[in-house]
Every structure is written in C-alpha cells, then in structure tokens.
C-alpha positions in Angstrom: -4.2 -7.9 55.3 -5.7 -5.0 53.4 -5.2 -5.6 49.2 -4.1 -2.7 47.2 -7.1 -1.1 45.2 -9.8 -1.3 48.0 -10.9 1.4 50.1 -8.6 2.4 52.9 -10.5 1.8 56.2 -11.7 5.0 57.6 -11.3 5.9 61.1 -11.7 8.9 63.7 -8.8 9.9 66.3 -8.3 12.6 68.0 -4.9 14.5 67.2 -2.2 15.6 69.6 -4.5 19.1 70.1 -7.2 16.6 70.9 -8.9 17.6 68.0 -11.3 14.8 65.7 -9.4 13.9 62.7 -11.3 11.6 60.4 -9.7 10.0 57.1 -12.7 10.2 55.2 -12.6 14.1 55.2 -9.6 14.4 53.2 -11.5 12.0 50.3 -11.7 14.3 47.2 -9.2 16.6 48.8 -5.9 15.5 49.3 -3.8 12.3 49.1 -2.5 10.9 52.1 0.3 9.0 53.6 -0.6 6.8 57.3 3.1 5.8 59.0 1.9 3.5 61.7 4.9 3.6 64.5 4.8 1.3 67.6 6.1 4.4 70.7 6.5 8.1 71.1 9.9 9.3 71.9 11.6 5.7 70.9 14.8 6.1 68.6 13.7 4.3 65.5 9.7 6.3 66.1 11.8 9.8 66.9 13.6 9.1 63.2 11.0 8.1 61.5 8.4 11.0 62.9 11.6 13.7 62.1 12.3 12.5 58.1 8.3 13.1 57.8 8.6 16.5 59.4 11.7 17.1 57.4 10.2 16.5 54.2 6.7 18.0 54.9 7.2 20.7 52.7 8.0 18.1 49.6 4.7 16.3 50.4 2.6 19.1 50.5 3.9 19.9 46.7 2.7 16.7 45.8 -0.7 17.7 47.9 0.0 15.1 50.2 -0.9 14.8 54.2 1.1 12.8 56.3 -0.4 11.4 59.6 1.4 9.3 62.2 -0.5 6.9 64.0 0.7 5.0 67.4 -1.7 3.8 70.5 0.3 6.6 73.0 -2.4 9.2 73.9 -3.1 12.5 73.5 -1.0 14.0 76.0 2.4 11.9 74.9 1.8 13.1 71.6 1.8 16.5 72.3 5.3 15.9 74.3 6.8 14.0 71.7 5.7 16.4 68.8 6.8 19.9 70.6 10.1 18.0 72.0 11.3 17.3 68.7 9.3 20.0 66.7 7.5 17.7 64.4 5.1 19.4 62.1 3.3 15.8 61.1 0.1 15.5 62.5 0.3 12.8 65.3 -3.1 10.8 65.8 -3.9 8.8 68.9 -4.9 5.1 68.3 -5.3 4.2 72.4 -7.8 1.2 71.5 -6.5 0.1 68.5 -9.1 0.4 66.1 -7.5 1.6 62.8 -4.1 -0.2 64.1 -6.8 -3.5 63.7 -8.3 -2.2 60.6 -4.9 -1.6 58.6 -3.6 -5.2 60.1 -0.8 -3.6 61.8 -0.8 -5.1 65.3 1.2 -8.5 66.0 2.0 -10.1 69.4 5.5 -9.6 70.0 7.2 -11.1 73.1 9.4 -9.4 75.4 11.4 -11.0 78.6 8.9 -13.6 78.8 5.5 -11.3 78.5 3.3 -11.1 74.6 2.1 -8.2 74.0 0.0 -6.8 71.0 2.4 -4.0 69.4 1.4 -1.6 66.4 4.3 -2.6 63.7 6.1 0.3 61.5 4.1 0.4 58.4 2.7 3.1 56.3 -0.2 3.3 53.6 -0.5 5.4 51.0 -3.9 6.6 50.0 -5.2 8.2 46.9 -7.6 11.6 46.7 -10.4 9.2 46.0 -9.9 7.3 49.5 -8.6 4.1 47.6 -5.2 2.1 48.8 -2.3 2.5 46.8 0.7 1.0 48.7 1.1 -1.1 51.9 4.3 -1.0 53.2 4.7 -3.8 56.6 7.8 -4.1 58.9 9.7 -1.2 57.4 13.0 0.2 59.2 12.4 3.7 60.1 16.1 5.6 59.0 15.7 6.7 54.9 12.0 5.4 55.5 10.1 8.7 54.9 12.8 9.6 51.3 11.4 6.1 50.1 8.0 7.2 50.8 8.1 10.9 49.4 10.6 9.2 45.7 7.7 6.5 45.5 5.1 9.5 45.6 7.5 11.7 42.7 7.2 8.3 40.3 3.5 7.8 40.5 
C-alpha cells in the first residue's frame, strides 16, 4: 500500500488518442487526481467516468487534472469516452504497471475463475508529485463531488 506523504509512483500510458502521458510532467505544474476504475462502458465505471466529466470545469478552477486509469486499451477508451462524451483524459494501463504500483489490483473471483481486477480507487496528488489522499474500494455514484469538496477544504 502506498503511505500518504511519499511520492506518487510515476508512470507512462498512452491516452485514448494514443498519445504518451507521463505523471511526472505535470510535477510543478498542476495537481492531479488518478480514479483507478476496473471496465469501460460498465455502469458503476460509466458513473463514475461522467461525475469527473461533469465536474471538470470545478477541478480545473482548483488547477486540477483528472485522469482515469483502467487496463481496457486504447481503442475501448476512445469508444467509451466519445459514447458518453467524457472530457477526462482516459489512460490505458493494459499490463498493469501503475495499477501494481498504486496497489490497486486484487484477485477477485467470479463463477469459479480468480482473476486479477484493478479496484475503484483514486489518488490525489500534489503540484510537487507528493501523495495526498488514497482513497480504496470506493462506490462510484457521488464519488467524483467527494473528491472535488475534499479538494475545496484543503
């Protein structure tokens, strides 16, 4: 489990363009919030990803990014974002790695199979790169008001 305080594991994914997007870019620059979601076009992932969109213009006041992170690729990204018309940038996890580094993945089992899923979580990281919040297992409806009221008190 990551600890408040430390630095927030950097990573580089592509986005749902299939452009490079690396964390470490925005140190200096910007806060930012990660919301880790386990599937594209799911219902609790399709809430969650429209709040964020809904209240992208209240985290940009508070010079905040907001990035969603699953392992679905590129392409299903793309689909789910323009389906829905999210304005969150969606990253593309496919391997795992910053699903590993933020200790988000857990074996889940389903009709008799375990599987290693990506569980709902989301970080919040300061301009300086360092970890502020760790939020694990969180239901997706109201999620993204939490996030944005928790922002407006610090």
């Amino acid at each position: 489990m990551l600890e408040l305080g430390q630095e927030a594991p950097d990573f580089e994914l592509p986005s749902a363009d299939m452009q490079m997007v690396r964390l470490s870019d925005y140190r200096g620059k910007r806060q930012v919030v990660l919301f880790f979601y386990p599937k594209d076009d799911t219902p609790g992932c399709t809430i969650e990803s429209q709040e964020f969109s809904d209240l992208v213009n209240e985290f940009e006041e508070l010079d905040t990014l907001v990035i969603g992170i699953s392992r679905d690729n590129c392409i299903s990204h793309g689909d789910f974002r323009d389906k829905y018309g999210l304005n969150v940038q969606l990253l593309a996890d496919v391997e795992g790695v910053a699903c590993k580094a933020y200790g988000v993945l857990q074996e889940r089992e389903k009709n008799g199979v375990t599987k290693e899923v990506a569980v709902r979580s989301t970080f919040i990281i300061d301009k300086d790169g360092i970890l502020e919040l760790a939020l694990y297992d969180v239901a997706p409806k109201g999620h993204a008001q939490d996030v944005l009221e928790i922002l407006n008190q610090s």
